[in-house]
C-alpha positions as CSV (number, residue, x, y, z in Angstrom):
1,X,-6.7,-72.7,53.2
2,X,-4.9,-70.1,51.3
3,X,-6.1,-70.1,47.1
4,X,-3.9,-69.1,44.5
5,X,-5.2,-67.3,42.1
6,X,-3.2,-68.3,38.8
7,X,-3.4,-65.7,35.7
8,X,-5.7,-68.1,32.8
9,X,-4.7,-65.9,30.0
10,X,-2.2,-63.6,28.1
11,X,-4.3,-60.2,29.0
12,X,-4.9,-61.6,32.9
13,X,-1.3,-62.3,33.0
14,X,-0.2,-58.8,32.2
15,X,-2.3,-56.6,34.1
16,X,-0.9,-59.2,37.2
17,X,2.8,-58.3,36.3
18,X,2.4,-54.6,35.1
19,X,-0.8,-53.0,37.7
20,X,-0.8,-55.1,40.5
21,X,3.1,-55.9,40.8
22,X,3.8,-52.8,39.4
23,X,6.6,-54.5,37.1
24,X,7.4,-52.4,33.5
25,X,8.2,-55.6,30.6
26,X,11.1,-53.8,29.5
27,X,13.2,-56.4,27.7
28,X,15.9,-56.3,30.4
29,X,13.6,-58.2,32.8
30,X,11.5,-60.1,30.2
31,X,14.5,-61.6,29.0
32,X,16.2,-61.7,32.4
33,X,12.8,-63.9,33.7
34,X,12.9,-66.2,30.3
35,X,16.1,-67.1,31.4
36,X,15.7,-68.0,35.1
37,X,12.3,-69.7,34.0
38,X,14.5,-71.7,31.5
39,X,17.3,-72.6,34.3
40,X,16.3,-75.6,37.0
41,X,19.0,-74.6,39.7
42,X,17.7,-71.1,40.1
43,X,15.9,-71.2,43.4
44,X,12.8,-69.1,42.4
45,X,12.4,-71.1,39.5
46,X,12.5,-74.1,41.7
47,X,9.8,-72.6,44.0
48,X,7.4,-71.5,41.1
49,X,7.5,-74.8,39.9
50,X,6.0,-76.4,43.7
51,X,4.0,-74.5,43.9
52,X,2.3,-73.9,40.1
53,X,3.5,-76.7,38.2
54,X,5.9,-77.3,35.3
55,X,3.1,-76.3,32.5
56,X,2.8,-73.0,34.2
57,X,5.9,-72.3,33.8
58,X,6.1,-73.4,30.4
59,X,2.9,-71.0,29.9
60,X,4.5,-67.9,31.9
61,X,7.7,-68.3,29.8
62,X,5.6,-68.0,26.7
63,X,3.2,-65.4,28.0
64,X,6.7,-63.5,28.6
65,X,7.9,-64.2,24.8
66,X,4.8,-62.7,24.1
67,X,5.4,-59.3,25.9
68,X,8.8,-59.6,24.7
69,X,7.3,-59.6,20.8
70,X,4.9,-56.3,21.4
71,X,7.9,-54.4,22.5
């Protein structure tokens, strides 16, 4: 059985997005993912949602407003 391993805070989160996916949170993308987090017909969104949950989301997209207010 294959674990997920799911970021548990703000600090965990970001070192996920930025050192191991190698992602900068330049506002382009943080605003770019706010928005498909926000929309229920986009298809990653849809997938993120199986498989983590609806709160997760809901914590990602703030975790994402966060980054977006430390630029």
């Amino acid at each position: 059985m294959k674990t997920a391993i799911i970021p548990a805070s703000y600090e965990e989160w970001r070192h996920c997005i930025t050192v191991i996916c190698g992602e900068e949170l330049t506002l382009p993308y943080i605003e770019a993912r706010i928005e498909a987090l926000n929309s229920p017909k986009d298809y990653m969104t849809k997938k993120f949602v199986e498989l983590y949950g609806d709160e997760q989301r809901h914590q990602t997209i703030a975790w994402f407003k966060q980054a977006k207010s430390e630029l």
